[in-house]
N, C-alpha and C positions, 0 to 999 in steps of 0.2 A: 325597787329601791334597795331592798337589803340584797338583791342579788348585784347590784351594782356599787355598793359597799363592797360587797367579800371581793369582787373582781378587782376594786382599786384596794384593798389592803393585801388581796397577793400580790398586787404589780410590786406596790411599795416596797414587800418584803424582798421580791428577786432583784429592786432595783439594789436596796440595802445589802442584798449579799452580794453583787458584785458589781462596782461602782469601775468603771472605765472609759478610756480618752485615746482617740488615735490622732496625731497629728499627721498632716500631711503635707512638706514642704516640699524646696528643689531647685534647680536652676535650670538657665539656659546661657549656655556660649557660641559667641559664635565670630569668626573675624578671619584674617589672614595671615598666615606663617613662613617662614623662611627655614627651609632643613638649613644646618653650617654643614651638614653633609656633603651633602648635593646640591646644594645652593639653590634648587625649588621654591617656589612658592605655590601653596596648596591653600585651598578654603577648610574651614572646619573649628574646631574647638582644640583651644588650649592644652585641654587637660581630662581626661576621661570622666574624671569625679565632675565636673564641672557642668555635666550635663546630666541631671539625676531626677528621678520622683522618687521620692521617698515615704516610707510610710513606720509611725512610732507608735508602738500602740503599751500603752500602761494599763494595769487593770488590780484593782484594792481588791487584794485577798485578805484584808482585814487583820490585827493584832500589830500596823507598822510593816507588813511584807507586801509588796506588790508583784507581780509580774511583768514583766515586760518583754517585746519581741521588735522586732526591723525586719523589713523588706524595702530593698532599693534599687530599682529598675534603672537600667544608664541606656542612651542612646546616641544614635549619631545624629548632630545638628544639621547636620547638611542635608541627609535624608528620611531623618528620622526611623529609620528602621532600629533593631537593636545591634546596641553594638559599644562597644568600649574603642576608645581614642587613648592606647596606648603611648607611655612615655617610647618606647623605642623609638618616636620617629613618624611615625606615621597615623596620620588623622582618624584608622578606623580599622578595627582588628575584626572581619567578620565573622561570623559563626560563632560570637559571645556568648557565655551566658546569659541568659534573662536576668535570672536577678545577681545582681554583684554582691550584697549583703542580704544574709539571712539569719536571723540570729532570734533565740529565745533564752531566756535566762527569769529568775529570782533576783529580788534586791530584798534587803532587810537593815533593821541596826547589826546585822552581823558581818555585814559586807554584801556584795552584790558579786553572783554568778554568772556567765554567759554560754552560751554553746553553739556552733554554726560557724558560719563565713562574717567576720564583723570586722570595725575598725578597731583594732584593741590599743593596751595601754603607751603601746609603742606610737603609735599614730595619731590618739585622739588630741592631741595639743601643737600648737602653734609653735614650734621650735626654730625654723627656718623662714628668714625675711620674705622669701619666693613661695614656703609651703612647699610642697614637693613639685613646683612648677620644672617640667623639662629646661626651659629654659633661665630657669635660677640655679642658685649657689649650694643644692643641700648634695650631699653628701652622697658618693655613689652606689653606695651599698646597703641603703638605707631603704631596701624593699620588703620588709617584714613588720609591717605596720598592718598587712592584712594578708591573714590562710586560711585557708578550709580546714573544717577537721577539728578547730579551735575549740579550747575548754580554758577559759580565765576565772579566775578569783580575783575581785579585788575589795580590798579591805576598808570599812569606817575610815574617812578623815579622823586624826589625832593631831592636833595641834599643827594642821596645814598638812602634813606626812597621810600620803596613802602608799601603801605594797600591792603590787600587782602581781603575779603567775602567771605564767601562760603558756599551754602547751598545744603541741598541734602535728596532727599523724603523719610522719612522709608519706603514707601511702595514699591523702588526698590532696596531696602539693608536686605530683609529679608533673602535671603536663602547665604549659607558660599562663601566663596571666591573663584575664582570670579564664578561660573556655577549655576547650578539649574538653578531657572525660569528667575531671575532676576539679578540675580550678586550680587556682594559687602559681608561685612560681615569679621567675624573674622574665623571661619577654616569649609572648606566645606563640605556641607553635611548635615547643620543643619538649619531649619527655624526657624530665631528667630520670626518673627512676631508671631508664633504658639505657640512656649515654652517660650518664657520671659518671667520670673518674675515678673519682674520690669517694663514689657509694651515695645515698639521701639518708640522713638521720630523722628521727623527729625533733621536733623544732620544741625548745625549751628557752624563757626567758624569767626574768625576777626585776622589776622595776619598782624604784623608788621615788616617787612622784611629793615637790613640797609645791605648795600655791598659796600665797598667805602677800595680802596687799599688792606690792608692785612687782612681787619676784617670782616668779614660774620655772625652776628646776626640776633636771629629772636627772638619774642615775640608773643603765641599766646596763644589762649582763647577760649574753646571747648565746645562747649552743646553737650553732645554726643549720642549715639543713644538709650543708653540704659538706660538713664536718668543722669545719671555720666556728673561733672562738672570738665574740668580737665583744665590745665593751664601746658606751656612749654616753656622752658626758654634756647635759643639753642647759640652757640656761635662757633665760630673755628677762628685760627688766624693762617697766613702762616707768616714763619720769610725770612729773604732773601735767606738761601737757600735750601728753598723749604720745611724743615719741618712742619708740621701742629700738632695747638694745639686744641684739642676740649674739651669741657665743655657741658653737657645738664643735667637740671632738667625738670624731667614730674610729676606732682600731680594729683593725681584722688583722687576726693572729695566725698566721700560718696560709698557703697559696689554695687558691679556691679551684681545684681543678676540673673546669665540667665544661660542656661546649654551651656558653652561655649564648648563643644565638646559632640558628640555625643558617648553613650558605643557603638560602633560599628569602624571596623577596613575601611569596604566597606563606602568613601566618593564619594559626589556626586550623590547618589541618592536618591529613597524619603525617606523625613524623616522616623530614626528609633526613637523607644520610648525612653525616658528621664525619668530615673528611679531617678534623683536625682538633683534638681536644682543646679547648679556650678556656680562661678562668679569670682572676685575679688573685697578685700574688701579695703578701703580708703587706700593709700599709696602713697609714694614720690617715684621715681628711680631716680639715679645719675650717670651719667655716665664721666668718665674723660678717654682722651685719645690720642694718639700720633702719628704721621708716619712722618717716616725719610726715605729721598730718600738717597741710598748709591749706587752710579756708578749706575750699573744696575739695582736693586735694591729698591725695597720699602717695610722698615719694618714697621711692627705695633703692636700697645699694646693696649690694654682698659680695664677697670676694670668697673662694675655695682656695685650697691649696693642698698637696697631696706631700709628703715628704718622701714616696720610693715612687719610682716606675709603678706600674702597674697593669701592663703585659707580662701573662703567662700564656705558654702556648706549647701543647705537645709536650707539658713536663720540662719545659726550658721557660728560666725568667729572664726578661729585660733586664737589662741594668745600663746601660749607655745613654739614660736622661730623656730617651727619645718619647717614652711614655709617662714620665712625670710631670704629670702635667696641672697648671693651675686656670680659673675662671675668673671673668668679672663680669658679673651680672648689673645691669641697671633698668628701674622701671615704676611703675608708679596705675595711678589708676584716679579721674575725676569720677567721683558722686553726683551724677544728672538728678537723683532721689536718695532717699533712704535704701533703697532694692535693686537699684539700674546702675551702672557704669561702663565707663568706655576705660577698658585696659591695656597697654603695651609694657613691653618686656622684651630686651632683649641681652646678648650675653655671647661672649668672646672667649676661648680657648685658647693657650695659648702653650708653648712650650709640647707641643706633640705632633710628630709625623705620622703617627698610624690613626687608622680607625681601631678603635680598643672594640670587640666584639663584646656585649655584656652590657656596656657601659651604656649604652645605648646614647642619646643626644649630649646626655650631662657631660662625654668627654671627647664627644666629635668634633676634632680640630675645624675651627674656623668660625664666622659669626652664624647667629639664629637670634629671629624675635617673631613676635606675636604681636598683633594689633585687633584688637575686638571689644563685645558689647556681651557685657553679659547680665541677667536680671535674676533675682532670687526674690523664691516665695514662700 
């Protein structure tokens, strides 16, 4: 008896020193797409993120500090192998990473730390009507919402105001999204540390994030990887019942000179040759847009707009309107449950004769949509 006393008062003790919870959540998509590229239709998922397990784990270091770490497995719906569904365009970027997020950090009343591959303060909110859906309204250069290599600080809420930091090493952002050697990057398959133009910096950003009742702002400020100084001015307001208004402007200051896609169809492995430097050159995007819950029901609308060309190529820019180009996205999604929906999406280019290399779907002239089923758990 007393020996099974001391065994349940040390359980007790080691349970009391560290007190912790893993969630385990995730989705499934899956349906049918239309490139505006190529005018294909392919099976598969939306959206890379769209197909994930995840896993959240918190653990009470006691005094108000916890721990906390991510891991987030992405795969391909179709075949379930691993694999990321790249916005470029194509359903399944092989030879992915395993995990897309890896992340451990501290939280405290002092603010909370992070380090690894994670969604940071760029990304973690709802800013665009679409989300970063290929075939919605956000923003084309709005790829640094997640790198390798990452070390954020972000600060106590103070009267709705948090500050964010965040920095992140070119030298684990060089090959495309997220696989190769090192992860991170704009579309996979291509080493930029190898082919830029313009050199890779590391990646520095300072966000100002308010969230207080209906209004969800952010203000942030980019040194970005490829020397490009960009600024983002993000807004959404929900009315009482339930519709949402969004608003974002992004500025990229100065021409992004690097071969943002590789001439080859096979991504993810080693780099092929770069016959022609690619980028994008200084520009604003605007993006305004809407969702209305009706009954079952959630529609949406978004429109982009770009105010410069935005072909650069070989150190020469556009300027003859041919790549100035604007979007209209519309789409919506019924609730079969609280978890399950049937979603379509689709979205029209307009005003451009090239294929913008980089751009990937957001600015490939001509229609694309998505019809699918996806369930979260």
């Amino acid at each position: 008896m007393k020996k099974t006393l001391v065994a349940l008062a040390a359980l007790s003790a080691m349970s009391a020193f560290a007190q912790s919870a893993v969630t385990i959540s995730g989705s499934v998509n899956y349906g049918v797409q239309r490139s505006g590229a190529t005018g294909v239709q392919t099976l598969g998922a939306i959206k890379g993120d769209r197909n994930n397990l995840s896993f959240d784990v918190k653990e009470d270091l006691g005094g108000g500090t916890n721990a906390i770490a991510k891991m987030q497995f992405r795969f391909n719906s179709q075949d379930g192998t691993t694999g990321y569904a790249s916005t470029s365009g194509y359903e399944f970027s092989n030879s992915a990473s395993l995990m897309e997020q890896t992340m451990v950090g501290l939280t405290s009343s002092m603010g909370t730390v992070k380090f690894g591959r994670f969604t940071n303060d760029l990304g973690t909110h709802d800013f665009s009507v679409f989300e970063d859906s290929k075939f919605g309204t956000n923003a084309s250069n709005a790829m640094y919402g997640r790198l390798s290599g990452t070390v954020q600080y972000t600060s106590p809420t103070v009267s709705g105001f948090t500050v964010g930091l965040i920095n992140a090493k070119a030298a684990n952002n060089c090959w495309g999204s997220p696989g190769g050697a090192t992860g991170g990057g704009l579309v996979t398959g291509v080493n930029y540390c190898t082919y830029s133009s313009t050199g890779i910096n590391n990646f520095g950003a300072a966000v100002i994030t308010y969230a207080n009742g209906p209004v969800l702002a952010q203000a942030a400020t980019i040194g970005g990887l490829y020397g490009d100084k960009d600024t983002r001015l993000s807004l959404r307001y929900e009315l009482s019942n339930g519709t949402k208004l969004y608003a974002g402007q992004y500025k990229q200051s100065g021409a992004v000179g690097l071969p943002i896609q590789a001439v080859s169809a096979t991504y993810n492995t080693a780099p092929v040759a770069i016959t022609t430097s690619m980028g994008l050159q200084a520009h604003t995007s605007t993006e305004l847009g809407v969702s209305v819950p009706v009954n079952q029901f959630t529609l949406r609308a978004g429109y982009l707009t770009n105010n410069n060309d935005l072909a650069y190529s070989s150190g020469t820019a556009t300027a003859d309107g041919t790549t100035k180009v604007s979007k209209f996205s519309l789409g919506g999604e019924y609730n079969l449950s609280k978890r399950t929906m049937i979603m379509a999406q689709g979205g029209k280019v307009s005003n451009s004769t090239a294929t913008l290399a980089g751009s990937n779907a957001l600015y490939t002239p001509g229609n694309s949509y998505f019809v699918g089923m996806q369930h979260s758990f």
